[in-house]
py3Dmol code that shows the C-alpha trace and the ligand (Angstrom):
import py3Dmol

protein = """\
ATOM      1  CA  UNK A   1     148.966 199.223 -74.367  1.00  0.00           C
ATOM      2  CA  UNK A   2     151.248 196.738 -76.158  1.00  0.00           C
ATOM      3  CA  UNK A   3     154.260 197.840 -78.129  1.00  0.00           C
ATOM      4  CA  UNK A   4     154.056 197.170 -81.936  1.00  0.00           C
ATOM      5  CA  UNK A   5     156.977 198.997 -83.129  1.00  0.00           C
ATOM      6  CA  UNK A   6     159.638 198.784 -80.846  1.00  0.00           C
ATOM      7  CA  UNK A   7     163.337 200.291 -82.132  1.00  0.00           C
ATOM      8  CA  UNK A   8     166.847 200.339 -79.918  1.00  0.00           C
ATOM      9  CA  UNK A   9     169.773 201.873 -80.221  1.00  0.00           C
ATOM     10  CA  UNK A  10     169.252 202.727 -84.451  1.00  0.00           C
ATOM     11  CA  UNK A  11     171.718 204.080 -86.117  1.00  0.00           C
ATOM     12  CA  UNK A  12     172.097 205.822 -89.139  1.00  0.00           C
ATOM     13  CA  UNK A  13     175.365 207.104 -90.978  1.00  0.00           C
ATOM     14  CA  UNK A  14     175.671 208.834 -94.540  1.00  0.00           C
ATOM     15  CA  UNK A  15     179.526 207.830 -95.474  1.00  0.00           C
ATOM     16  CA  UNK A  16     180.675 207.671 -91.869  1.00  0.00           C
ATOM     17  CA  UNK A  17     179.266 210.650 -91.076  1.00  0.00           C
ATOM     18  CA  UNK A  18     176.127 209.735 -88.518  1.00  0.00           C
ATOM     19  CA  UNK A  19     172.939 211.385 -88.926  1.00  0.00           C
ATOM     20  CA  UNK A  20     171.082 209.252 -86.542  1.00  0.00           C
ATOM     21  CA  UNK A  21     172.812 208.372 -83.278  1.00  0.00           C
ATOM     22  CA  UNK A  22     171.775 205.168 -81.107  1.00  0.00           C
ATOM     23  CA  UNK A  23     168.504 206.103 -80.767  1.00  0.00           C
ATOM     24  CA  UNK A  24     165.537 204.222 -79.100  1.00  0.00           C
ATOM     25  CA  UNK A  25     161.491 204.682 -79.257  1.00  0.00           C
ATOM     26  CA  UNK A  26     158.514 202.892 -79.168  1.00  0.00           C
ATOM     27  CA  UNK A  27     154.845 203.358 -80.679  1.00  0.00           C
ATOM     28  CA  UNK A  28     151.703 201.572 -78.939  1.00  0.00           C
ATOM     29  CA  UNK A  29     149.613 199.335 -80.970  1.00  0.00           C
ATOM     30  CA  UNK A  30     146.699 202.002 -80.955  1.00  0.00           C
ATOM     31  CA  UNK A  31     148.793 205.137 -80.824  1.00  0.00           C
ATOM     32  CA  UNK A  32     150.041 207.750 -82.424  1.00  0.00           C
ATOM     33  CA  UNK A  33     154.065 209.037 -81.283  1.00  0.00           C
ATOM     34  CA  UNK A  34     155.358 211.978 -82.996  1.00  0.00           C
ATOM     35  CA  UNK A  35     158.992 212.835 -83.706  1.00  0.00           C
ATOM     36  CA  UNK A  36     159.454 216.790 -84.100  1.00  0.00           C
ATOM     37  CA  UNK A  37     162.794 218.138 -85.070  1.00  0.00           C
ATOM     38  CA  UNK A  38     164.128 221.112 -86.793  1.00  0.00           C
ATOM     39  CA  UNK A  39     165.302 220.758 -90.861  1.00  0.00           C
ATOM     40  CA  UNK A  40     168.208 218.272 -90.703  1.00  0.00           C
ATOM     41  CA  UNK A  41     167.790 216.759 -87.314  1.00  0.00           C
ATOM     42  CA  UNK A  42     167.645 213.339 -88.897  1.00  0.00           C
ATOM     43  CA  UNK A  43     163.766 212.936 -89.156  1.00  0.00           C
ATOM     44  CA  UNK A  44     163.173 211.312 -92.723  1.00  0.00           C
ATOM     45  CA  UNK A  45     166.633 209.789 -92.097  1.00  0.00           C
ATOM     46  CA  UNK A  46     165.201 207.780 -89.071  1.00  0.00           C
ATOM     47  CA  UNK A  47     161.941 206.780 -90.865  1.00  0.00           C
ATOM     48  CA  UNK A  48     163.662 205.873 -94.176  1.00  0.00           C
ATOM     49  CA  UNK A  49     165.953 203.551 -92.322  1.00  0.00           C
ATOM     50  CA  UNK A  50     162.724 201.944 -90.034  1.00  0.00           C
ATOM     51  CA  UNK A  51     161.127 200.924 -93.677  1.00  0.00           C
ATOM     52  CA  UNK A  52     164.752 199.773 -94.577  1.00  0.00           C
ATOM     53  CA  UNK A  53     165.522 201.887 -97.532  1.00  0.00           C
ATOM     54  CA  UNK A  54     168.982 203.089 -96.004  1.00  0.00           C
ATOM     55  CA  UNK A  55     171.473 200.792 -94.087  1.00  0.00           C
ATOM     56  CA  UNK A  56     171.446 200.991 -90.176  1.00  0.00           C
ATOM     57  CA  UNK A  57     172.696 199.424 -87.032  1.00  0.00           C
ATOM     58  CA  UNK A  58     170.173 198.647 -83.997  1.00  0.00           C
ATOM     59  CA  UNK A  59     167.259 196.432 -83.785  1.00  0.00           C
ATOM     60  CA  UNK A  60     163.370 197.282 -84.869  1.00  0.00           C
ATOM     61  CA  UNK A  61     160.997 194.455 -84.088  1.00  0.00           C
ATOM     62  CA  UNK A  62     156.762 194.705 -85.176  1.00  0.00           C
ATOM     63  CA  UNK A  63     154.936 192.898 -82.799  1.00  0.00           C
ATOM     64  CA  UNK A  64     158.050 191.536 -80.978  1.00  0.00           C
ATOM     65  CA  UNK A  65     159.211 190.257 -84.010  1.00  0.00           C
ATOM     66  CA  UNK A  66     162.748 191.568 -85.858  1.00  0.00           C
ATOM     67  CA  UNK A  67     162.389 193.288 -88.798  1.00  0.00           C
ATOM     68  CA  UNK A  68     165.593 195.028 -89.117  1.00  0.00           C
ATOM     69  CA  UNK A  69     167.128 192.263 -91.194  1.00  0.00           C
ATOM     70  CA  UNK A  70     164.132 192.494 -94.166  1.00  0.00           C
ATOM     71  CA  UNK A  71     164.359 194.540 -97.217  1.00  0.00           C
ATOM     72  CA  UNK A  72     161.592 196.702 -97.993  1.00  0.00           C
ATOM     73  CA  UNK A  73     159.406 194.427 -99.072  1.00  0.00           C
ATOM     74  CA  UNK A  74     159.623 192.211 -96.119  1.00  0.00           C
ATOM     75  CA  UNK A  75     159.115 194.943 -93.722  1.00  0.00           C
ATOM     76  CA  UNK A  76     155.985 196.277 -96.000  1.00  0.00           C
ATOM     77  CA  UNK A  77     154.559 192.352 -95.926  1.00  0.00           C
ATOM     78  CA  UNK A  78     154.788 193.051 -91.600  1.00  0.00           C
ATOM     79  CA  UNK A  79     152.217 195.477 -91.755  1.00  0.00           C
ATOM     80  CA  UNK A  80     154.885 198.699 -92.046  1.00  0.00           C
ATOM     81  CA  UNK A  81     154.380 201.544 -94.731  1.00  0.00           C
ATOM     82  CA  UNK A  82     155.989 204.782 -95.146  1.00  0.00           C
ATOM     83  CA  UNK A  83     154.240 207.808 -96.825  1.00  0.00           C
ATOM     84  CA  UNK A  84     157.044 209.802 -97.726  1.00  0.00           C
ATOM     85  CA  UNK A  85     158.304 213.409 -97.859  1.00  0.00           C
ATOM     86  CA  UNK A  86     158.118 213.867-101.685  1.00  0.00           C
ATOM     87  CA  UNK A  87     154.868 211.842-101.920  1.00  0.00           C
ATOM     88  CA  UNK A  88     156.573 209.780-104.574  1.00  0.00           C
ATOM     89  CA  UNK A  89     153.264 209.456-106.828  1.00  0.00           C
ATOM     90  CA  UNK A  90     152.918 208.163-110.586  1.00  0.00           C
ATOM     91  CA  UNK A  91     152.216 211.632-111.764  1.00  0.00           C
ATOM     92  CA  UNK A  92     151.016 211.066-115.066  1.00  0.00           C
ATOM     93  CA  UNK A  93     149.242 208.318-114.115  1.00  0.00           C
ATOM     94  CA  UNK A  94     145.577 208.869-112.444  1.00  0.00           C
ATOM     95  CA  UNK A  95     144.342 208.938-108.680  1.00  0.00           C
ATOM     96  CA  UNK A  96     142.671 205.292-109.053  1.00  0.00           C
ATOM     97  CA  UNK A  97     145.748 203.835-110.682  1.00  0.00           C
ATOM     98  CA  UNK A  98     148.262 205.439-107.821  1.00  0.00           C
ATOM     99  CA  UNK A  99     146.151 203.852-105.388  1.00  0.00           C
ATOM    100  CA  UNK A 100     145.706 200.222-107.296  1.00  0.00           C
ATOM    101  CA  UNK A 101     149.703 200.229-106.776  1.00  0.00           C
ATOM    102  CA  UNK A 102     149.884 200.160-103.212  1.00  0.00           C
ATOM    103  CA  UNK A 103     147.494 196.919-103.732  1.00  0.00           C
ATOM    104  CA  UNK A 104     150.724 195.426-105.862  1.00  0.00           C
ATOM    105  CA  UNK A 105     152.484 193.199-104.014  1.00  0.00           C
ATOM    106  CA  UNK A 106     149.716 191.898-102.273  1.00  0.00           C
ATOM    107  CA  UNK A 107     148.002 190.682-105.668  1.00  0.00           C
ATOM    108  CA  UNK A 108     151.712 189.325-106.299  1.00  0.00           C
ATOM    109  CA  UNK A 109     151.373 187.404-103.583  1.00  0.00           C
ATOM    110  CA  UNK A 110     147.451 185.775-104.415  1.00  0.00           C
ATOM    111  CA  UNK A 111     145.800 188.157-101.603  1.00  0.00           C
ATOM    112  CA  UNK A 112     143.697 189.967-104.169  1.00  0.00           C
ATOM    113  CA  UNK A 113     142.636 193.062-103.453  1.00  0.00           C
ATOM    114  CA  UNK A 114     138.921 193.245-102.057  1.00  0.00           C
ATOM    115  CA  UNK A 115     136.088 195.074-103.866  1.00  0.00           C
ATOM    116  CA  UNK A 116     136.092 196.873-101.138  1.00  0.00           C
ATOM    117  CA  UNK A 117     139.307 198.087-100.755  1.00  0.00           C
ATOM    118  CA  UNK A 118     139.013 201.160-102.810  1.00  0.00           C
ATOM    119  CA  UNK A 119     135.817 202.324-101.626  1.00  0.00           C
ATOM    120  CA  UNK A 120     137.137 202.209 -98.074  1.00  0.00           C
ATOM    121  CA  UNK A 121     139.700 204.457 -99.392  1.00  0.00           C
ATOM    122  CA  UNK A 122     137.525 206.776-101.093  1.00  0.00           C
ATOM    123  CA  UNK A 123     135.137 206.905 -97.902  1.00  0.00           C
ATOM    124  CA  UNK A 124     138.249 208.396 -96.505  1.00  0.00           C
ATOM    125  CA  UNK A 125     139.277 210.575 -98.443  1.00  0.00           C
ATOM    126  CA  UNK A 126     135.886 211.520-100.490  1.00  0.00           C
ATOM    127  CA  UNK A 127     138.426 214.584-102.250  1.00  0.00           C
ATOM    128  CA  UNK A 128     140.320 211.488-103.918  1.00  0.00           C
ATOM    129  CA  UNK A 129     136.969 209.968-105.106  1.00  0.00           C
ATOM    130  CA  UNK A 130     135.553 213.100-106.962  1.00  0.00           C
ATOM    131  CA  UNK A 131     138.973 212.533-108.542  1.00  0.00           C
ATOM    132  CA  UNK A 132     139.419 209.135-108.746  1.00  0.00           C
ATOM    133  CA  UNK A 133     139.762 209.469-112.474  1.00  0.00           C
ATOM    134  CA  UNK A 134     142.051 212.975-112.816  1.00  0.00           C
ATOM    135  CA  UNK A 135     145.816 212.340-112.969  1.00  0.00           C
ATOM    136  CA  UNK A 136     147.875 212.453-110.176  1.00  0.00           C
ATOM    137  CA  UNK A 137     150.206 215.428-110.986  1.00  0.00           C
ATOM    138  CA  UNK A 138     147.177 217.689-112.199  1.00  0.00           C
ATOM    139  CA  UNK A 139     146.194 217.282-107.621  1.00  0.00           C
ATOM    140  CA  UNK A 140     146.491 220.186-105.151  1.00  0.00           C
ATOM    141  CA  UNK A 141     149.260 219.806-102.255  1.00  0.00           C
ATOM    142  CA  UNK A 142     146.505 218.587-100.185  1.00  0.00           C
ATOM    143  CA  UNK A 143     145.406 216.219-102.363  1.00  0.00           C
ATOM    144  CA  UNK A 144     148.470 214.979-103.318  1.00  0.00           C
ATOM    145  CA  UNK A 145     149.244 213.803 -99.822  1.00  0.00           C
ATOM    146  CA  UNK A 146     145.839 212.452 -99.485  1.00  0.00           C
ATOM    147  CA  UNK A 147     146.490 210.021-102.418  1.00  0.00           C
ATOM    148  CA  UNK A 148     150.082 209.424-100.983  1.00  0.00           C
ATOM    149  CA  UNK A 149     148.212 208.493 -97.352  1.00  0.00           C
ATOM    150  CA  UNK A 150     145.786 206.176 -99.121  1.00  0.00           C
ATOM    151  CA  UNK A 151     148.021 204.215-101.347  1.00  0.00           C
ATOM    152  CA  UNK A 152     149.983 203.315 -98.551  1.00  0.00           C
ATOM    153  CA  UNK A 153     146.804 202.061 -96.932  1.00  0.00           C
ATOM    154  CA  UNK A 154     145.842 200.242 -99.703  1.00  0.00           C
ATOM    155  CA  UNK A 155     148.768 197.603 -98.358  1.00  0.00           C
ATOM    156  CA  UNK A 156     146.397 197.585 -94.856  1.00  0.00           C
ATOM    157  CA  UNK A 157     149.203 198.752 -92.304  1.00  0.00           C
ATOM    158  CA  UNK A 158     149.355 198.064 -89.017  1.00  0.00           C
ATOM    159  CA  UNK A 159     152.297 200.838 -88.172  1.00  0.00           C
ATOM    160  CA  UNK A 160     151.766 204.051 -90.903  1.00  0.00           C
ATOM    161  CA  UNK A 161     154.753 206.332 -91.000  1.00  0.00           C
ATOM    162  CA  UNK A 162     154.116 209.754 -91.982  1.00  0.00           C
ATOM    163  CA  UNK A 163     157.117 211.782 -93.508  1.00  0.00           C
ATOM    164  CA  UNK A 164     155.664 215.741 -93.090  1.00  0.00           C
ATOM    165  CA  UNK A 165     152.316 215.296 -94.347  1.00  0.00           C
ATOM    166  CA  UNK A 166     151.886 218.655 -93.203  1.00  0.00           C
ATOM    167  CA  UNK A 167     154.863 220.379 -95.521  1.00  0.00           C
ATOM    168  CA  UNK A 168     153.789 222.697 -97.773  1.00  0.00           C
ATOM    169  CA  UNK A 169     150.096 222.738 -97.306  1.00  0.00           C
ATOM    170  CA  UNK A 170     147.587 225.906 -95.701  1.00  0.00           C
ATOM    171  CA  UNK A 171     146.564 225.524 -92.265  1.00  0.00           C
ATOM    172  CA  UNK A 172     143.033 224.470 -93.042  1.00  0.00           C
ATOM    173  CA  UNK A 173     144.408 221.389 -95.051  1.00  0.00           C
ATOM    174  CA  UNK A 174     146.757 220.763 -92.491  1.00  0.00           C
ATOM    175  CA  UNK A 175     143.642 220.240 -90.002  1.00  0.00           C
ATOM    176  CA  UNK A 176     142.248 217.852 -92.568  1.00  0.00           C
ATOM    177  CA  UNK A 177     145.044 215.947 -92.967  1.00  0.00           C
ATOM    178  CA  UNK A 178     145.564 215.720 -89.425  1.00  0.00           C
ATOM    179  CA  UNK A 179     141.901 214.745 -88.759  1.00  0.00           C
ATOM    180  CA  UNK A 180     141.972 211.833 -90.595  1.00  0.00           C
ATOM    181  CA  UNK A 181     145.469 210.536 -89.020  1.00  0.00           C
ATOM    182  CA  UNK A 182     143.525 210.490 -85.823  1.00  0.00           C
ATOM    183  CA  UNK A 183     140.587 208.484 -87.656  1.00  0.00           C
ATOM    184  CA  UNK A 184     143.073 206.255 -88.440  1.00  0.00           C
ATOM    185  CA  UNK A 185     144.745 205.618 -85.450  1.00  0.00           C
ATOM    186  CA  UNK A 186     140.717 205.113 -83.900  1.00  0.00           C
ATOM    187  CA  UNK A 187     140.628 202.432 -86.595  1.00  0.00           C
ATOM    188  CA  UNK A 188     143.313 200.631 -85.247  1.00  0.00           C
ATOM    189  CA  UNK A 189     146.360 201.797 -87.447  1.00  0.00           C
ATOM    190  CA  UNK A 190     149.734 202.749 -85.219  1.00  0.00           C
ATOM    191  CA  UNK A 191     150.902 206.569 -86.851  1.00  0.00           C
ATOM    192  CA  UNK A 192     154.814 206.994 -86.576  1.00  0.00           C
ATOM    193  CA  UNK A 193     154.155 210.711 -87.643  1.00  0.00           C
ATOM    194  CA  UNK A 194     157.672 212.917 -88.631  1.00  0.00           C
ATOM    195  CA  UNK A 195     156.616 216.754 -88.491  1.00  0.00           C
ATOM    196  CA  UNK A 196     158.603 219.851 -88.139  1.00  0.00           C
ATOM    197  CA  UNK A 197     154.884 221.580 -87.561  1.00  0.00           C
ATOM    198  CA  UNK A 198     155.969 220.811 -83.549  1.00  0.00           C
ATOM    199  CA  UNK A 199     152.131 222.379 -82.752  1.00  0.00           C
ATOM    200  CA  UNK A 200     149.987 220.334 -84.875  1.00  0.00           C
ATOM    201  CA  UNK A 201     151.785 217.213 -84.338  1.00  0.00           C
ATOM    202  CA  UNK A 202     151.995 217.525 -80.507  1.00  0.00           C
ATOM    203  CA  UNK A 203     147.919 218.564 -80.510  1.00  0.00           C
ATOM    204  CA  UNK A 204     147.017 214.816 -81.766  1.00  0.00           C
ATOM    205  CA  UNK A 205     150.055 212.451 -80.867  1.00  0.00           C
ATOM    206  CA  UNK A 206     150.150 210.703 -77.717  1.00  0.00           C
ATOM    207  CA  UNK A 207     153.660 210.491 -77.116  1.00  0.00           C
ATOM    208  CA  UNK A 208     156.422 212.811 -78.617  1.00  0.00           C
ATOM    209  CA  UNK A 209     159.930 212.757 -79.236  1.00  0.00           C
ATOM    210  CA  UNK A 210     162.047 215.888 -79.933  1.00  0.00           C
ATOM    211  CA  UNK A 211     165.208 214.943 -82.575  1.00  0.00           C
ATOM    212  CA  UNK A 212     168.458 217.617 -81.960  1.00  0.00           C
ATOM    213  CA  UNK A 213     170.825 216.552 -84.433  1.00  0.00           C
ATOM    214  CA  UNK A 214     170.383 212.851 -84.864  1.00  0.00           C
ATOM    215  CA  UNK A 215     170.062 212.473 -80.942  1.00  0.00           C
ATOM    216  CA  UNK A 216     166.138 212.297 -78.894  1.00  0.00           C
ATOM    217  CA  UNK A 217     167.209 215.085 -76.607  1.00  0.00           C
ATOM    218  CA  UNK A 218     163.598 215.146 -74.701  1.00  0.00           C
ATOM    219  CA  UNK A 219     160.566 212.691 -74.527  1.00  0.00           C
ATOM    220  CA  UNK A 220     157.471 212.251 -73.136  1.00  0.00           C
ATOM    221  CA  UNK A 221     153.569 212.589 -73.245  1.00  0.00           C
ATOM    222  CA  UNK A 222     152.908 214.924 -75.543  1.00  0.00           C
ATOM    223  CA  UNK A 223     150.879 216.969 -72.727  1.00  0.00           C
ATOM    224  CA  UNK A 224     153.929 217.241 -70.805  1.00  0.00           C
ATOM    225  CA  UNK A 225     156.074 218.581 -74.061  1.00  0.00           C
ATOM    226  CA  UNK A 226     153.602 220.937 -74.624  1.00  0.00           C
ATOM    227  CA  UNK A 227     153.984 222.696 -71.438  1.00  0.00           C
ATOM    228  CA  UNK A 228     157.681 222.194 -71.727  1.00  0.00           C
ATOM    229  CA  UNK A 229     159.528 225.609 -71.682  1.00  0.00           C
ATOM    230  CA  UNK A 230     162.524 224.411 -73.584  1.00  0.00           C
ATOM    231  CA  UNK A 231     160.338 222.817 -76.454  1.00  0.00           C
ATOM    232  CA  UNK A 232     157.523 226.111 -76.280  1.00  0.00           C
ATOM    233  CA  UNK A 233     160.348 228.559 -77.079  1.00  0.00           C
ATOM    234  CA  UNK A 234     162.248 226.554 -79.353  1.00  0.00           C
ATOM    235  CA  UNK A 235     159.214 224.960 -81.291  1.00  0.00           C
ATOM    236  CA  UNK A 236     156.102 226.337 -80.593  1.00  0.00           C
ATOM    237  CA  UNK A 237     156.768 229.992 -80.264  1.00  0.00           C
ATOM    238  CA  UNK A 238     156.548 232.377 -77.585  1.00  0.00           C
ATOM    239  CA  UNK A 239     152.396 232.912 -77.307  1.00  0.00           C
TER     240      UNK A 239
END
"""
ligand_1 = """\
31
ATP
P 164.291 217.980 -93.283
O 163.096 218.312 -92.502
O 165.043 219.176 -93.778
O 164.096 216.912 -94.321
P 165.304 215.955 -91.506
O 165.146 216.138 -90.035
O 164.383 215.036 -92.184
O 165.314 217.358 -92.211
P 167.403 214.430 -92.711
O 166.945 214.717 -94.094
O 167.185 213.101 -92.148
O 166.809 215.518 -91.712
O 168.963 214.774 -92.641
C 169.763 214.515 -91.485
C 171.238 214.812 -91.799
O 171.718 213.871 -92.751
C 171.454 216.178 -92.413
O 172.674 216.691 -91.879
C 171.613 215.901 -93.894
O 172.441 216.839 -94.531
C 172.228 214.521 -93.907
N 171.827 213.752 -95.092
C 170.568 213.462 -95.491
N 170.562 212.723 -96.613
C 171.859 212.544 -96.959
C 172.539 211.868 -98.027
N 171.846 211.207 -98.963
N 173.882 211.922 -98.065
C 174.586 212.563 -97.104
N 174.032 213.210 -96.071
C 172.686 213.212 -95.993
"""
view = py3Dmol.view(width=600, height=400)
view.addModel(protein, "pdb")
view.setStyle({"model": 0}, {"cartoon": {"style": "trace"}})
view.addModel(ligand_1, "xyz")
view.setStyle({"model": 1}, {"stick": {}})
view.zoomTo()
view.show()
């Protein structure tokens, strides 16, 4: 399969201290490549930098095109979006409202939004339609990250990255969430998906990456890292 996000050698420093050393990955058009790391091995560092809301060295190209010298917006109009850790949502605003939003800049720019687009949404995530009308900071965990995934589909990605969508939430919303990342990815969307839940994310990524300190120390399919002693006793637990 093709590449459609394609990243070498970023970098990432917080006042010269680095927090992301040259590091290099790609995710398939069609696929879904997890990055698991421990709490402060640089995950939401890496992703925040990819959607160019920090500064960073290296190149990132969509589609074999370079991105790395767009602002957010430019990146966002190439088909990237980034759900991330905090969810970010306009809490005392309600669910339908949060998701018109991530229609914005496309109505900025004279693509209006389709009829449809909401409604594909709410097939989706049918939780988010019983509550289309509720306001967003009166949600559940679960739901809140729901509403977080589909506003950034609202913009129609081609690469979605997910920040954690697992942090926080019971085991049985977990499995939802995760169901509907791999619905996604059948539909066609590329999932860049951050998780310190090593298990979960290994169980329905393709391809996995394991971050030590701002540095991939170990990659590969993610059948082969799941049957890797070093990443079983460090991340998975001894079972
Ligand atoms: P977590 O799962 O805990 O969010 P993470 O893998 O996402 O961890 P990052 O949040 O990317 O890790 O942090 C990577 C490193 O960068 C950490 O050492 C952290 O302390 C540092 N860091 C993160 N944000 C800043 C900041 N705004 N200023 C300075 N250092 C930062």
């Amino acid at each position: 399969m093709s590449a459609l996000l394609t990243v070498r050698d970023l970098a990432v420093a917080y006042n010269g201290v680095p927090a992301v050393q040259p590091t290099s990955l790609t995710v398939a058009a069609g696929g879904i490549v997890t990055v698991i790391g421990a709490n402060g091995a640089g995950k939401s560092t890496l992703l925040n930098a990819l959607m160019g809301i920090l500064p960073a060295h290296g190149a990132v190209s969509i589609d074999g095109e370079p991105v790395q010298h767009l602002a957010v917006e430019g990146r966002f109009d190439r088909g990237i979006a980034l759900v991330p850790e905090k969810r970010e949502l306009f809490t005392t605003m309600s669910v339908e409202d949060n998701l018109r939003l991530g229609r914005f800049r496309l109505r900025a720019e004279g693509r209006v939004a389709s009829a449809g687009a909401l409604e594909r949404i709410y097939g989706l995530f049918p939780r988010l339609a019983e509550r289309r009308r509720q306001l967003a900071g009166t949600l559940s965990g679960g739901e809140r990250q729901m509403l977080a995934m589909g506003r950034a589909l609202m913009g129609r990605p081609r690469l979605l990255m997910l920040d954690e969508p697992s942090l926080g939430l019971a085991p049985l919303i977990v499995r939802d969430i995760f169901r509907i990342v791999v619905e996604l990815r059948n539909a066609g969307v590329a999932v860049l998906l951050v998780e310190q839940n090593a298990r979960a994310a290994l169980k329905i990524a393709d391809y996995g990456y394991v971050l030590e300190n701002g540095a991939v120390v170990l990659e590969g399919p993610s059948a082969q890292l799941q049957a890797d002693s070093r990443i079983v006793e460090t991340y998975l637990g001894i079972s």
